[in-house]
N, C-alpha and C positions, 0 to 999 in steps of 0.2 A: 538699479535693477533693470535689467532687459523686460521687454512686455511681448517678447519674440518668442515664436515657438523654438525650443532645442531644436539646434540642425540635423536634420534629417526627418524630424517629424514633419509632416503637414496638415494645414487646417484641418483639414477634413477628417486626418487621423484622431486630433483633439478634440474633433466636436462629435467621434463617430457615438459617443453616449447618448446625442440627443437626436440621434433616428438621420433622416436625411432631409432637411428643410432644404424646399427649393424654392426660385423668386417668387414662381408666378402661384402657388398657393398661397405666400404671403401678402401679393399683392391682391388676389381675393378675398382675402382674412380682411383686409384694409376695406377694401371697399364696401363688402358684406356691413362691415362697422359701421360705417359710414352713411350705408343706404338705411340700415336702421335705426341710426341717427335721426337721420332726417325724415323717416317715418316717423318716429317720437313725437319729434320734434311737432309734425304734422297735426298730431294727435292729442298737442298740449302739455308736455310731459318735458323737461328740461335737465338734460344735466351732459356731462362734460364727454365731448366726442373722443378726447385723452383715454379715456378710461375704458369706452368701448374697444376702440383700437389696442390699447393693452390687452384688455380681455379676449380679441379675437388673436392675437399673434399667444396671448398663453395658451388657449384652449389649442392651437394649429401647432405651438411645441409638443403640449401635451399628446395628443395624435402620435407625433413624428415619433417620439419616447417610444410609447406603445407598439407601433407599429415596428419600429425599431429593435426592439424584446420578443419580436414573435416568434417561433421556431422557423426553421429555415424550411425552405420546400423540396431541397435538393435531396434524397432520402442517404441516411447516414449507411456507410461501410457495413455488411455483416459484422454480428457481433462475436466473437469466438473465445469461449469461457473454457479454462483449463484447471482440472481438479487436480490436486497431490496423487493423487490413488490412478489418472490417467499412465502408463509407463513412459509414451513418448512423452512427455513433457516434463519427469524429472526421472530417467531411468534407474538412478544412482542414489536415491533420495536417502534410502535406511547407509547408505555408504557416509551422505554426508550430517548425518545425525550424529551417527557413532564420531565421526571426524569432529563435530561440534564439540561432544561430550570429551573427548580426550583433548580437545584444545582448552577448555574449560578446566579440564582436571590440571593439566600444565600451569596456567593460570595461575594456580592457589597453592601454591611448596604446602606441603607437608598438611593438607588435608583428602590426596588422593583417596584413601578410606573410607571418606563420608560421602563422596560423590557419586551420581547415578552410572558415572562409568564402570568403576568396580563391582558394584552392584549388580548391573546388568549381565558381565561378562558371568559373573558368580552365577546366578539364576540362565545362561545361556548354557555353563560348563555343567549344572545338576542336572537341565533338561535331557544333554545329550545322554551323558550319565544315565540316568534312568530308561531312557529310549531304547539305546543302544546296548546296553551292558545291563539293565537290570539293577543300579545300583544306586542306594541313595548318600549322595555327599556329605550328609549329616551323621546317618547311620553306621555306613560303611567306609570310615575313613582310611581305613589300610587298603583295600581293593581299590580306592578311588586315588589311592599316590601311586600305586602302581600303571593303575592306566592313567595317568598324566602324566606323574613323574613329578620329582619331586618338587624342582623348582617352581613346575604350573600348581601343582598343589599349596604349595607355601603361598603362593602369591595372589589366589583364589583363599583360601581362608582365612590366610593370617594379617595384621596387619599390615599395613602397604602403606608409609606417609607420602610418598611423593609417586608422579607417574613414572614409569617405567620408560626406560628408552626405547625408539621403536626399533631396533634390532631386539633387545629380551620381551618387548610386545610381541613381534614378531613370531618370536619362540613358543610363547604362552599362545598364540591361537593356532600353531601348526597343533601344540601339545591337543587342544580341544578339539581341532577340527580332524584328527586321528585318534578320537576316541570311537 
């Protein structure tokens, strides 16, 4: 096993976790150690310069880490938050729901029926229905084959197992949007 950094990394990249340690605070950390040592030492107090000297290069890692973690001073990019409900930023959005829902309905052979896509068109063809004409699709189902005709009528009430191809899709939303 290599103890080399991958090519094209460099040290500096590997160690950028532990802040930026440079010589000459290390060689303070050293000697700080060192002069307290030998104040100790001064003072009657006896134990091993090894361990101060650890202690100062951990406590000056310790630093560099933190220092390292701190937020940056450069001030970040404006932030620019964009809702569903904005129009510039999905103008097409109920276009590509409906596109969802009939990709979904394709998806599943012979459950077209149960899906929210049939459904919705249903409850979009009573709206107009009622709006426009006066009529309710439950109540009035002879006036309501006649303004859609028949095929949109069969394929709004009745059952439907598979999506519809979009040429007779096609047909069924001219049929409603000419109601």
């Amino acid at each position: 096993m290599s103890s080399q950094a991958p090519q094209g990394t460099s040290v500096r990249e590997l160690l950028s976790p532990f802040g930026r340690v440079r010589l000459w605070p290390a060689v303070g950390a050293v000697a700080l150690a060192v002069f307290a040592w030998a104040f100790a030492y001064l003072g009657g107090v006896d134990f091993a310069i090894w361990q101060l000297v650890l202690l100062a290069l951990a406590a000056l890692l310790t630093y560099s880490v933190v220092t390292g973690m701190r937020a940056d001073t450069e001030p970040a990019p404006e932030l620019r938050a964009h809702t569903v409900n904005e129009p510039s930023w999905r103008p097409f959005a109920d276009v590509n729901r409906w596109e969802d829902r009939f990709i979904f309905a394709e998806a599943k052979p012979g459950r077209f029926a149960t899906t929210n896509a049939k459904q919705q068109l249903t409850e979009l063809a009573a709206e107009r229905l009622r709006l426009r004409r006066g009529l309710s699709l439950a109540a009035q189902p002879d006036e309501c084959r006649a303004a859609l005709g028949e095929a949109a009528y069969l394929f709004l009430t009745g059952p439907v197992p598979d999506c519809p191809t979009p040429q007779q899709l096609g047909a069924y939303l001219k049929a409603i949007e000419e109601i």
